[in-house]
Each structure stands twice: as structure tokens, then as C-alpha cells.
Backbone bond lengths (Angstrom), bond angles and torsions (degrees), N, CA, C in turn:
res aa  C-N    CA-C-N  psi(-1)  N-CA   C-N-CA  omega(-1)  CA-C   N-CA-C  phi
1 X - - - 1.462 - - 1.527 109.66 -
2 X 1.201 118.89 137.31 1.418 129.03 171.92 1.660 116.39 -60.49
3 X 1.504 104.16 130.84 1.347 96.20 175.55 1.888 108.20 -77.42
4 X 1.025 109.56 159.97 1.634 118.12 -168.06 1.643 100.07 -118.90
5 X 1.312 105.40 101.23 1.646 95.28 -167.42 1.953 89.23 -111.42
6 X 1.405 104.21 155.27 0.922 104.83 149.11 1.670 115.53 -138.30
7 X 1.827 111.82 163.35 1.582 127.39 170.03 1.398 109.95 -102.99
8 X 1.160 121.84 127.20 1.524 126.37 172.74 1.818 100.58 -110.92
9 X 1.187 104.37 143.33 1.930 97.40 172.37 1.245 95.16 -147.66
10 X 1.443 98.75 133.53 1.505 115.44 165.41 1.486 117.90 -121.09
11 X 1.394 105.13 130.26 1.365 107.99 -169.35 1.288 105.17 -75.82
12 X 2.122 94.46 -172.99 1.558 94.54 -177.16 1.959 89.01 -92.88
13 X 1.459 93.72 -149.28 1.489 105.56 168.65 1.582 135.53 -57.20
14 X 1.495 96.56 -52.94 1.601 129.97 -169.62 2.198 93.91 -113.90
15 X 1.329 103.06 -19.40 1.362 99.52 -165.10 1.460 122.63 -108.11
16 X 1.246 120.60 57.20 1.382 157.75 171.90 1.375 115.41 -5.26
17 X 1.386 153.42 172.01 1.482 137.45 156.88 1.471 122.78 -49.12
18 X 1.736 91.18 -63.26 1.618 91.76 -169.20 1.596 106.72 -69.66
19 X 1.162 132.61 -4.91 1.884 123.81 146.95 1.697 107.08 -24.34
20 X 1.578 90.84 133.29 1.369 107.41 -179.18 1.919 119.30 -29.33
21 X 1.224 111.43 -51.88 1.539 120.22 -168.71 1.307 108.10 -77.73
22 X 1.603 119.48 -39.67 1.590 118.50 174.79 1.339 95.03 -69.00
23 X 1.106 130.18 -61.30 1.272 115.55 -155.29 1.589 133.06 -75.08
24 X 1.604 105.85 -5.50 1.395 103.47 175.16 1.671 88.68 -101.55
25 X 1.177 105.71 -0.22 1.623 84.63 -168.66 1.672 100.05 -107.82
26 X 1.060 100.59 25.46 1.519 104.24 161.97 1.351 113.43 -111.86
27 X 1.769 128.26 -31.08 1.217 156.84 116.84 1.332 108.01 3.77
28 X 1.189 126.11 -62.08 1.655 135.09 170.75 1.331 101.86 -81.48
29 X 1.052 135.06 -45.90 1.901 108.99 179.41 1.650 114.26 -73.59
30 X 1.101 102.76 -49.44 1.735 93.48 154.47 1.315 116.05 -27.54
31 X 1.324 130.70 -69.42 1.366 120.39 -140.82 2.209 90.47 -88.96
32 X 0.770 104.32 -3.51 1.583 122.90 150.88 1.221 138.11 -68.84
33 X 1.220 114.50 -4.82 1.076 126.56 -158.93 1.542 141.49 82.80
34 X 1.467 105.01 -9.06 1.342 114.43 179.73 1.495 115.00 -69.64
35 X 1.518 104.75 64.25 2.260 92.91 171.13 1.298 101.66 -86.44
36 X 1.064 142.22 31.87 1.945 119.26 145.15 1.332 99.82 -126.18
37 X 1.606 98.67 114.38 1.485 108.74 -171.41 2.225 93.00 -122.30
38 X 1.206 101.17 122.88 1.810 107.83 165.67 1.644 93.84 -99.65
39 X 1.614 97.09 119.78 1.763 113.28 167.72 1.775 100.80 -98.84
40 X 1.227 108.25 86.95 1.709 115.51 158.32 1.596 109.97 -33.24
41 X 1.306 129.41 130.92 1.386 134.29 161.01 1.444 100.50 -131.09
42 X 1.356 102.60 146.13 1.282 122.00 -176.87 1.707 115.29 -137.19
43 X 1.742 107.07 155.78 1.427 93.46 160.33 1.299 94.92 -123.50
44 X 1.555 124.00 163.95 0.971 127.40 171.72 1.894 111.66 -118.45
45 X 1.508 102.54 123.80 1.644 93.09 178.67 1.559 110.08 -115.72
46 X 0.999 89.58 59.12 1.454 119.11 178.27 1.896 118.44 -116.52
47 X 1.300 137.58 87.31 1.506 128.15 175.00 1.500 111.27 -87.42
48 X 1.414 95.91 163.75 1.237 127.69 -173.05 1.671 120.81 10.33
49 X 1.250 97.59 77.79 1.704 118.02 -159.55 1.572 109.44 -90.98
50 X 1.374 125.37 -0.96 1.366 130.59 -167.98 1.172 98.87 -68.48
51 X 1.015 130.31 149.08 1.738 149.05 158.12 2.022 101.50 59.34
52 X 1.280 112.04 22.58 1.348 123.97 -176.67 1.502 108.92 -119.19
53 X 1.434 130.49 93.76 1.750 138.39 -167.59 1.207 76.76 -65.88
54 X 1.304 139.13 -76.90 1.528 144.24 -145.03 1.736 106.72 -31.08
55 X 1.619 80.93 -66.87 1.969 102.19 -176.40 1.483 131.27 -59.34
56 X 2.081 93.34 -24.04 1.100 99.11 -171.03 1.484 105.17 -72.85
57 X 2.083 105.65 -67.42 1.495 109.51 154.01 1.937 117.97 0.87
58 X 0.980 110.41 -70.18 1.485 136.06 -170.64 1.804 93.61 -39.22
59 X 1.671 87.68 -72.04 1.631 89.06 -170.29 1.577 123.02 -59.91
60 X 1.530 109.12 -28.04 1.445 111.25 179.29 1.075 124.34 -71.14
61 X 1.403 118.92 -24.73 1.472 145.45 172.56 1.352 101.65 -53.91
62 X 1.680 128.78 -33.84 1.447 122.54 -143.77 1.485 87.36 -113.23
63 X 1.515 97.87 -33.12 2.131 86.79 -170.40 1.115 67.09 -87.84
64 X 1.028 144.64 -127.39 1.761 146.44 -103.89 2.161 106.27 -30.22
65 X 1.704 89.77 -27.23 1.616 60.56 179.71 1.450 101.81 -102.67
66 X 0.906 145.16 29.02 1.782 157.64 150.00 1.141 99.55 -72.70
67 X 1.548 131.74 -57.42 1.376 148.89 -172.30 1.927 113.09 -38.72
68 X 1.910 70.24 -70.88 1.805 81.99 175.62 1.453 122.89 -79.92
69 X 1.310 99.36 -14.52 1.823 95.71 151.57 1.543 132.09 -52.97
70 X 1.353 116.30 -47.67 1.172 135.12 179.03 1.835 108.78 -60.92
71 X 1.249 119.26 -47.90 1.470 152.33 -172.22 1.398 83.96 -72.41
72 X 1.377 154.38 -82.78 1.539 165.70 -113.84 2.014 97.19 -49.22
73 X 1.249 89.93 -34.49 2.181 86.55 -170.90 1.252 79.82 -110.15
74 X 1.123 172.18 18.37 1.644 138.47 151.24 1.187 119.08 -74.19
75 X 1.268 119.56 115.64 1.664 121.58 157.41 1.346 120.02 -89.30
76 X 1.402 74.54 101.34 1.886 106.97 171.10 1.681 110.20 -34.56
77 X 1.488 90.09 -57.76 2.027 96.26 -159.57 1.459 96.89 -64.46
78 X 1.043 138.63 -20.25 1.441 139.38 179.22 1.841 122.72 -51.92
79 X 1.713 79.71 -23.99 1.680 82.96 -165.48 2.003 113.83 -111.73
80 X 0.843 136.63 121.24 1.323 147.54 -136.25 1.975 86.22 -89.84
81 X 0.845 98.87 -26.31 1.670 84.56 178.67 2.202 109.26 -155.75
82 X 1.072 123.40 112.78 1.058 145.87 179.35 1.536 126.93 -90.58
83 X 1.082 123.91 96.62 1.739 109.12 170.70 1.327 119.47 -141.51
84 X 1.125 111.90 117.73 1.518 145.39 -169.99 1.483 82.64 -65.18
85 X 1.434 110.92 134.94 1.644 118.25 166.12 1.406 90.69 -139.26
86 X 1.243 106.15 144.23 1.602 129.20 -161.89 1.436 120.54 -124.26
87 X 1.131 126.78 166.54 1.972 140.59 135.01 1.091 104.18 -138.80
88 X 1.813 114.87 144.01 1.127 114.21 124.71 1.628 86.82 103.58
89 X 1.488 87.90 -135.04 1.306 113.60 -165.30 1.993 94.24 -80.88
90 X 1.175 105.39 -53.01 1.009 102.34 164.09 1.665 147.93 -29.25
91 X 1.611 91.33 -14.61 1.810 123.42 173.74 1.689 98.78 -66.69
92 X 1.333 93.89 -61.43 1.634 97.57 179.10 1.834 119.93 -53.98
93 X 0.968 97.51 -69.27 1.537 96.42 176.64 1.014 119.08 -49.82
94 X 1.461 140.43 -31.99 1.317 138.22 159.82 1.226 112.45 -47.42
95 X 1.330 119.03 -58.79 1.359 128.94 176.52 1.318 131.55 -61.23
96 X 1.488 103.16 -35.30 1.721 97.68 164.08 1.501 117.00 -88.39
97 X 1.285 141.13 10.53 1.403 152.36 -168.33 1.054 77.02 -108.96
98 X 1.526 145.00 -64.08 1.229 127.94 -152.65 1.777 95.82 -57.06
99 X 1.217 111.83 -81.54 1.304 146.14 175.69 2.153 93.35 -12.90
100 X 1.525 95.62 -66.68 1.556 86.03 -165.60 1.617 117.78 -70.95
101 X 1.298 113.86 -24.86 1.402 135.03 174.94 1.534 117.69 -77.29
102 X 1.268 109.03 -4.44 1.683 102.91 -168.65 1.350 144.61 49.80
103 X 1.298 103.35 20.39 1.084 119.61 155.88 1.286 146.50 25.59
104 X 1.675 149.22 -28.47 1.149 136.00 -155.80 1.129 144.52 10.52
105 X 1.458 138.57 123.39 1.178 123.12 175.82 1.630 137.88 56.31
106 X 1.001 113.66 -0.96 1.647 122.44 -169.95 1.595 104.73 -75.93
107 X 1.429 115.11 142.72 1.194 118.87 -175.75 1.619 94.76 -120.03
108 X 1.665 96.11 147.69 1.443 95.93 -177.73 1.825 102.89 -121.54
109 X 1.197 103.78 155.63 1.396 121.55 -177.56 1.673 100.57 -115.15
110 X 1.570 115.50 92.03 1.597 95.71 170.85 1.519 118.22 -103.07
111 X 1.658 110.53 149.84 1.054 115.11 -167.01 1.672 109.00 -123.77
112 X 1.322 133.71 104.12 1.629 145.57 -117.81 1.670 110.73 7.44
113 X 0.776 115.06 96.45 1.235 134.27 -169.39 1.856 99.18 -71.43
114 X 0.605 119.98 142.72 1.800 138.90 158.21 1.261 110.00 -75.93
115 X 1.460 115.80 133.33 1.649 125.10 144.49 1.380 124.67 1.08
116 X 1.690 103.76 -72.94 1.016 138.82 -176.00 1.492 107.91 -62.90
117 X 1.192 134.54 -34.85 1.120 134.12 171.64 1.616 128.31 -75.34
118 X 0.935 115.32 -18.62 1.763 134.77 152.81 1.754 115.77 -74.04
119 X 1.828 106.79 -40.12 1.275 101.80 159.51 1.217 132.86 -40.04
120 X 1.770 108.16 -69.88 1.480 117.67 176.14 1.393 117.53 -54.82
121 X 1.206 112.00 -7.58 1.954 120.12 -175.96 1.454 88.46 -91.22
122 X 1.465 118.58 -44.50 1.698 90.45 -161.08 1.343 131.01 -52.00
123 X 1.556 120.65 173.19 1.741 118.33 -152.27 1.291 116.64 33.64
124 X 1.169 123.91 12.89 1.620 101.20 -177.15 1.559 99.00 -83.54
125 X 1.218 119.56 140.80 1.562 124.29 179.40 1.712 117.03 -81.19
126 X 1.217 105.58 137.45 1.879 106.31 -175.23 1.465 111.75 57.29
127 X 1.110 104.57 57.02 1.693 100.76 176.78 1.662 84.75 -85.36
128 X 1.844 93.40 146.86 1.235 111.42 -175.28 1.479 105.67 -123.53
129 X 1.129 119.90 84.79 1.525 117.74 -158.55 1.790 98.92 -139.71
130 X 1.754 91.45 174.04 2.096 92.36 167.25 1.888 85.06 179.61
131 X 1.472 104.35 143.90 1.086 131.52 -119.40 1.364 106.31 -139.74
132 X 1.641 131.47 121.85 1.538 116.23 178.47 1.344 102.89 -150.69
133 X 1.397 108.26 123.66 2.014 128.50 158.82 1.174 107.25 -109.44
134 X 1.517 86.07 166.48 1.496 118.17 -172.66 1.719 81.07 -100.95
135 X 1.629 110.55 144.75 1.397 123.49 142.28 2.024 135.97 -43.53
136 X 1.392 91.29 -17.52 1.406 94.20 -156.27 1.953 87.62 -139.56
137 X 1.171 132.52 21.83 0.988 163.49 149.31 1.817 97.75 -18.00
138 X 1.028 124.54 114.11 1.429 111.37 169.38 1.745 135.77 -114.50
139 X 1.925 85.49 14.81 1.710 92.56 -166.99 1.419 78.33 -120.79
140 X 1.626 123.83 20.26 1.807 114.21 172.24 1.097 107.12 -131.09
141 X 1.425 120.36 155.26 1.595 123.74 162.20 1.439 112.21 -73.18
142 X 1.312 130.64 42.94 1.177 145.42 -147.50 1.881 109.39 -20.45
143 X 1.258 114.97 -73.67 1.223 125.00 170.03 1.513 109.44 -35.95
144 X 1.483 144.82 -31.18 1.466 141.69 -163.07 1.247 99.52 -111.96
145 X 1.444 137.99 -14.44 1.260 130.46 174.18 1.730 99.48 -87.72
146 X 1.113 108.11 -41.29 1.307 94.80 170.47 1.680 143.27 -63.37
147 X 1.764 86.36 -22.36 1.669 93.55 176.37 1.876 109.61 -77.29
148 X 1.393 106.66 -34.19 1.107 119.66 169.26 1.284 152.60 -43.00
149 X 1.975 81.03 -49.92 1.613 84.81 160.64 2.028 109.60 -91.77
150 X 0.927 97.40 20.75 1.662 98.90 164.61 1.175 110.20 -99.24
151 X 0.821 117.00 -57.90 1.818 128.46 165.53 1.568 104.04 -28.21
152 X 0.963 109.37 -50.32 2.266 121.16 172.57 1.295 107.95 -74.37
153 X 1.372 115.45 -24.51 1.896 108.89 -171.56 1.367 102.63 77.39
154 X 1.830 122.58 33.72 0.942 112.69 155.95 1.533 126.90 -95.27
155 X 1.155 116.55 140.61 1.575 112.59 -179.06 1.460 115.23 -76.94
156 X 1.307 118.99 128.67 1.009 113.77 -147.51 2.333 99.85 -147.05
157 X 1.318 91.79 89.64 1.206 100.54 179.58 1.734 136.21 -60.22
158 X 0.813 133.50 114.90 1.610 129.27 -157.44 1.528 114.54 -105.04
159 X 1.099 122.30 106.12 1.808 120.24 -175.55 1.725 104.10 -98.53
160 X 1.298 108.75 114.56 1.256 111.18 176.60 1.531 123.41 -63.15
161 X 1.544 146.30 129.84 1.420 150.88 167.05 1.919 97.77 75.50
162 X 1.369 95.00 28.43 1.864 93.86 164.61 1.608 116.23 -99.26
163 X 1.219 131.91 152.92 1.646 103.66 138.53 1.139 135.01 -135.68
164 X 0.856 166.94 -88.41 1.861 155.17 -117.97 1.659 84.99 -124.18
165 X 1.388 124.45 -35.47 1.484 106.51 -159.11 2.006 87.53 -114.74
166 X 1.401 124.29 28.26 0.875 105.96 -163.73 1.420 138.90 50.02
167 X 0.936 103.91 30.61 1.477 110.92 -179.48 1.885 133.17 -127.47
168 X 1.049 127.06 116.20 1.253 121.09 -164.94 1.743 107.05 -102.86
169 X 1.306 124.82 -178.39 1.525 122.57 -179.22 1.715 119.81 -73.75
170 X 1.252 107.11 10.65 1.657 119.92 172.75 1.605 123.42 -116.17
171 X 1.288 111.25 99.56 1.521 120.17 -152.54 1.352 96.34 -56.50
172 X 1.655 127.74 -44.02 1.323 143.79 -151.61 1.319 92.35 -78.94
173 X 1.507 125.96 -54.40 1.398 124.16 177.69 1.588 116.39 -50.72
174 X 1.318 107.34 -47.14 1.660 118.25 -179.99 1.678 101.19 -30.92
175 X 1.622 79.27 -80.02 2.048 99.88 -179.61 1.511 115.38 -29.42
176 X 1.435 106.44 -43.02 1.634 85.85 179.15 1.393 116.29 -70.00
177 X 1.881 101.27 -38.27 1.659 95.96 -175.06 1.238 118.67 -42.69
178 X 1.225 104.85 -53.88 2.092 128.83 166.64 1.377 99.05 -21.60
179 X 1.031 115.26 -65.54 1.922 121.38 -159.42 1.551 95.94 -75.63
180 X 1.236 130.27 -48.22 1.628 115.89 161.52 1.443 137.89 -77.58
181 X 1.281 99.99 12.72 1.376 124.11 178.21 2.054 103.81 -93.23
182 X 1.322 93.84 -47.09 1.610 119.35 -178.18 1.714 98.96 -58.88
183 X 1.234 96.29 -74.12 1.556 118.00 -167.35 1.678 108.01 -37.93
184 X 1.749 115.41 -34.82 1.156 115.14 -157.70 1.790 91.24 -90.05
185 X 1.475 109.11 -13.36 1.568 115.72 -155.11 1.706 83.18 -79.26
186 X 1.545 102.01 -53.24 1.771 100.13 -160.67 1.804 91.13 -58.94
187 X 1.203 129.66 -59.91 1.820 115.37 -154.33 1.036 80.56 -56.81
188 X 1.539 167.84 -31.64 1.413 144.38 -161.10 1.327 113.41 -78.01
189 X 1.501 104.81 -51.71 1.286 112.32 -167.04 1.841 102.55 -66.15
190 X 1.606 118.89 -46.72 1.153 123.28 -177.70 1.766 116.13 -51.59
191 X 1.249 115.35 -15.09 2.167 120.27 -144.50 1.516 77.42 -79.91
């Protein structure tokens, strides 16, 4: 019998599917086998929410329930292997959908992950996840997301002079990060 996999991706705010990281990294679950892929879109009517709990709260409140709108007819248990690939803000909502929905088995792919998104993971048992920031990251406490997701046994990859979109002022440099950004996505997605 065929395994029945599916990819779910939720973007960040500003950081859309076809953005470099969703989009090759949907590119790699495809060529994995992942052909039923749900691309989450969202709006957010929420501005300039950085370093604002209030606003942020605000905005997560609005995608998550856009989120689980989109989500409302999928049957999860149907599908033999699941993995939420993320950005951003999008770390969270993955993570608390998993969390509020009960989830099974779903593996997550986060892509600069939030605070908050290791929060909603904590105690959860067998998290099956792997994890990538920028050094210079400005929507993370960079250093505490990282201890954090160690603290979870999440793997949690660190790109030096990148930030939020992985990306630094050297296009050529970017691309490689990209390709080791990819590379680490496919052995995950493949294990």
C-alpha cells in the first residue's frame, strides 16, 4: 500500500509560499513524495507588530483562525505521514494547531522559528522537528530560541550574519546558505 503523505506550509507575515525557503522546500518534499501539498494564505490586519506582545498576540489570533479555516475539512488520520513546514510566525500556528487539534505524528520543519513557537512545543513528547535562524535575526531573541529549542531536543541550525529570511547582503552567499538550508530540509524530510 502506498504511503499517503501529506505537506502543509504556512507562511510567515511578509513571507509568502513561493519565498525562497517555502518554496524550494516544498520542491524537496515533492520530490519525496509529498504530492498533496495545502499552501495556507493568510491576511494579516495587524501592522507593525515587531517587538509589540499586544500586536503580535493580535496577529496570531487572526491567522491561526484563517489557518484553521483553511485546515477545517482535512483528515489528518487519513494520511500516513504529515509535515507542517513553516516561517516565522507561521512556526507558531503550526505548532499550536498541531497541539490544539491533536495531531499525530506530524513532523515539523521550522523556518526562523519564534520563542513562542518552542513555547507551544514545550513538554510535548517526541517532537519530530529541525530548525533554522539567522544570527542577526531581528524578530528572535536569537541566543534563547536557540537554547530552547535544545532544551526540546530540537535541532536547531544557526547561520551566521543572516536574518529572519536567512539572508545576508551577498546574493551568492545567500544561495549557498539556501542549498544547505535545502540539503538539511531533504535528510529530514527523507529519515
Amino acid at each position: 500500500m502506498k504511503k499517503k503523505k501529506l505537506l502543509v506550509v504556512f507562511p510567515g507575515i511578509g513571507y509568502h509560499c513561493d519565498k525562497p525557503l517555502l518554496y524550494y522546500g516544498r520542491k524537496t518534499a515533492a520530490e519525496a513524495g509529498y504530492d498533496e501539498v495545502i499552501n495556507i494564505s493568510y491576511s494579516c490586519p495587524v501592522q507593525n507588530i515587531r517587538g509589540d506582545k499586544e500586536k503580535m498576540r493580535q496577529a496570531f489570533d487572526a491567522l491561526y483562525a484563517q489557518a484553521k479555516e483553511s485546515l477545517s475539512g482535512v483528515a489528518f488520520d487519513e494520511y500516513t505521514d504529515v509535515i507542517f513546514m513553516s516561517k516565522s510566525i507561521g512556526t507558531v500556528i503550526a505548532a499550536a494547531f498541531e497541539k490544539e487539534c491533536e495531531i499525530k505524528g506530524v513532523r515539523h520543519v521550522l523556518y526562523t522559528p519564534l520563542a513562542e513557537t518552542i513555547e507551544v512545543l514545550n513538554g510535548e513528547k517526541n517532537i519530530d522537528a529541525i530548525a533554522f535562524i539567522g544570527s542577526d535575526d531581528p524578530w528572535s531573541d536569537v541566543p534563547k530560541v536557540v537554547e530552547m529549542a535544545k532544551k526540546q531536543g530540537i535541532p536547531m541550525h544557526l547561520y551566521e550574519g543572516v536574518n529572519h529570511s536567512l539572508e545576508g547582503k551577498n546574493t551568492l552567499e545567500n544561495i549557498e546558505i539556501l542549498g544547505k538550508v535545502m540539503k538539511k530540509t531533504k535528510h529530514f524530510i527523507e529519515k
